[in-house]
N, C-alpha and C positions, 0 to 999 in steps of 0.2 A: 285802750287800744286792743284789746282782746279778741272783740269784737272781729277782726282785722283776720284772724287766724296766722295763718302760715301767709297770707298774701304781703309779703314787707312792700313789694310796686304802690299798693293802692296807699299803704299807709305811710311812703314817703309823699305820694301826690297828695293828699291830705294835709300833712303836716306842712310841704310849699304854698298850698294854697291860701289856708290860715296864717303862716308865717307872711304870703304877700300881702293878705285884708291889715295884718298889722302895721307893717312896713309900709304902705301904702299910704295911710292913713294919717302914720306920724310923718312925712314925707307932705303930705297936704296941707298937715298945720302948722309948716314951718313957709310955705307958700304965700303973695300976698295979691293973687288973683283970684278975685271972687270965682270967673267963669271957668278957670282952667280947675278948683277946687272943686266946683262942683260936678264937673267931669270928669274928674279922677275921682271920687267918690262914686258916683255912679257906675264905674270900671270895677272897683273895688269892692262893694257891699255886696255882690250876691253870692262871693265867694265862699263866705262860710255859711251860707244858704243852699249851696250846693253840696259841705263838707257834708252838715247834720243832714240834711236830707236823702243823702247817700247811707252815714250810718244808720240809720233806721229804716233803710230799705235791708240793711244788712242785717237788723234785728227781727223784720219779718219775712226772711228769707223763706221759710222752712216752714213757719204755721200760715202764712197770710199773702202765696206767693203775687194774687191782684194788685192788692197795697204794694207790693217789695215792685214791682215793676213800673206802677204808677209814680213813687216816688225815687226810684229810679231815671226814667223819665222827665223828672218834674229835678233833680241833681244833672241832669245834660241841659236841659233848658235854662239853668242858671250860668253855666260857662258860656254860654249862645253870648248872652247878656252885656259883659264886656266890650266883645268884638260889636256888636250892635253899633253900643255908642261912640265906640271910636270912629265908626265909618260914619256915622254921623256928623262928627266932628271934621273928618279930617277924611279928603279923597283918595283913601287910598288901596281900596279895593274897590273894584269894579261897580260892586253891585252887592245888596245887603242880605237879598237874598239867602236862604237858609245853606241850600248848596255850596254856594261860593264862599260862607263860613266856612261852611263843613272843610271844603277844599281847602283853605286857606290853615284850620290849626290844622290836620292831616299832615300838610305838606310841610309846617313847620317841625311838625313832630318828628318827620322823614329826617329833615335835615338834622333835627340832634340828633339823632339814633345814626348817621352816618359819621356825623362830627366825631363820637366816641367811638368808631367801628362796634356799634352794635345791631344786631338784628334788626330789620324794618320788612313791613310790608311793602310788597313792590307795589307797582302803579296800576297793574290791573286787580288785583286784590285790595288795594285802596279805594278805588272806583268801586270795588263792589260792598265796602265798608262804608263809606259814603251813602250808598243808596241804602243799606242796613240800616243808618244810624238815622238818616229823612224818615223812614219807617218807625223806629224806635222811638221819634219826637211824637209821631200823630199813634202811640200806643193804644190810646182808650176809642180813635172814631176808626182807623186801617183797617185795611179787608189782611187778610190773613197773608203772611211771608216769613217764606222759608228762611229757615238758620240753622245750624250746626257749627260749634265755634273750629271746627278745624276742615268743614268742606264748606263751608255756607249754603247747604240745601237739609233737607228736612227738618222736621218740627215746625213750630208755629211764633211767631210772633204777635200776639194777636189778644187783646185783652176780652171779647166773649169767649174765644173759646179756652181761655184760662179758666175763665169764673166757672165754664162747663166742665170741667175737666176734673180727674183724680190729682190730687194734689202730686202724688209722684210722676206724675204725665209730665210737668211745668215744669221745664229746666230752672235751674236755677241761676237768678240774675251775675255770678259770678263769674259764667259763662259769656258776658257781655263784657265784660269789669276791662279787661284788659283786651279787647279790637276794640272797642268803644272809646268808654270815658278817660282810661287812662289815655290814651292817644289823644284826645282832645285837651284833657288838662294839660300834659306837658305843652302842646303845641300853644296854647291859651296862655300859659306861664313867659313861654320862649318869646311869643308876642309881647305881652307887659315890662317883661324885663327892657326889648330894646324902646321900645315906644315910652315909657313913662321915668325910666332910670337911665339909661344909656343915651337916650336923646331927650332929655327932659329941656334939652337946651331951645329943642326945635318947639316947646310946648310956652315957654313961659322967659327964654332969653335966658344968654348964658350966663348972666353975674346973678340974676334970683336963680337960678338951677344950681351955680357952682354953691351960691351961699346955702340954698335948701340940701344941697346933697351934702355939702361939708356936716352941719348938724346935726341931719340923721346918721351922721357914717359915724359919730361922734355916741350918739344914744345907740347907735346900733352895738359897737365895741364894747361896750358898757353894761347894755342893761339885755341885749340880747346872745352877742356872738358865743360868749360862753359855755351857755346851756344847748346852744347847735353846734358847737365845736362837742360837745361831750357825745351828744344824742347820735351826730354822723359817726365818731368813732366806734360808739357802742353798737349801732346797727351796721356798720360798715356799709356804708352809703357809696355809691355806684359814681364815679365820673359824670354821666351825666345829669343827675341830681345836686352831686356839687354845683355844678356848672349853672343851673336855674337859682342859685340863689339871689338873693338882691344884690347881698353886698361878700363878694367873698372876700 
């Protein structure tokens, strides 16, 4: 986790994210629906596709900043992925559209970060984090837009005029880390939690949900809570971090 530096945010969303591909996962094979399994599965796999792909944007932050954006980029487009399929499944956002994603973990994000009284972007700075991050998905074809992670105007977003550029011109992706992907993975988390765990009843009935969740809540005690019971205390983990676990 090194890698991570001083940033503990990105490297607790990380750690949720992996910790739900797990939880998830065992949570599926205790399920005895073919279609709901392979649906939660599909919610679930590009999670730690998103994790590695973010850390090794973080490994070419500095020498290779093209790559470190592209595969930056290509770690938001894996959280997209979830939300995707559930609207596929299941009517419950409007429209699948990249925006009304976007709007949708944003606004879920809002509400944890109110839930805990912590800091949040208001709704006009959200709107305009929204159309930053629609820009940030089409990195490699976008005409050029502006950023600055504390006024959101100048500099470039823009993958030619990276690859043109002095390496020290090209901010670096850690200035996205946190208006961006951290905002979206929580929101993306706060989503799975009630849609897959908390209403798992509405997905698959409540006597296979009560029985699938009793089992994992059983292997979870066991073979995981432990080692995150240690890890929260030793990083001193935030309220609302807690709060995104699967199974507190």
């Amino acid at each position: 986790m090194e890698r991570y530096g001083e940033d503990e945010e990105s490297k607790i969303v990380d750690t949720l994210l992996t910790l739900y591909a797990g939880c998830m996962d065992l949570i599926r094979s205790f399920l005895e629906n073919p279609n709901v399994e392979t649906t939660m599965s599909a919610c679930y796999s590009t999670l730690p596709r998103s994790v590695s792909t973010y850390q090794a944007a973080l490994d070419m932050d500095k020498t290779n900043p093209f790559s470190s954006f592209s595969l930056l980029r290509d770690s938001l487009l894996y959280l997209l992925v979830p939300v995707n399929v559930t609207c596929l499944e299941e009517d419950i956002f409007p429209t699948t559209q990249r925006d009304a994603v976007l709007k949708t973990l944003f606004s879920n994000y809002r509400n944890l970060m109110k839930q805990h009284g912590e800091k949040s972007m208001n709704e006009q700075v959200t709107n305009q984090i929204i159309g930053l991050s629609s820009h940030f998905l089409d990195y490699s074809t976008n005409s050029t837009h502006p950023f600055n992670p504390d006024t959101l105007d100048g500099g470039y977003l823009n993958a030619q005029r990276h690859i043109t550029s002095p390496l020290e011109k090209v901010p670096s992706i850690v200035e996205f880390v946190s208006v961006i992907r951290n905002p979206l993975a929580m929101g993306l988390l706060s989503l799975l939690k009630e849609y897959w765990l908390l209403n798992l009843s509405d997905r698959v009935g409540q006597e296979s949900a009560d029985k699938a969740l009793s089992t994992f809540k059983k292997e979870y005690a066991l073979e995981i809570q432990p080692n995150m019971t240690k890890l929260i205390s030793d990083a001193n983990w935030p309220p609302w971090a807690i709060s995104l676990l699967p199974y507190e």
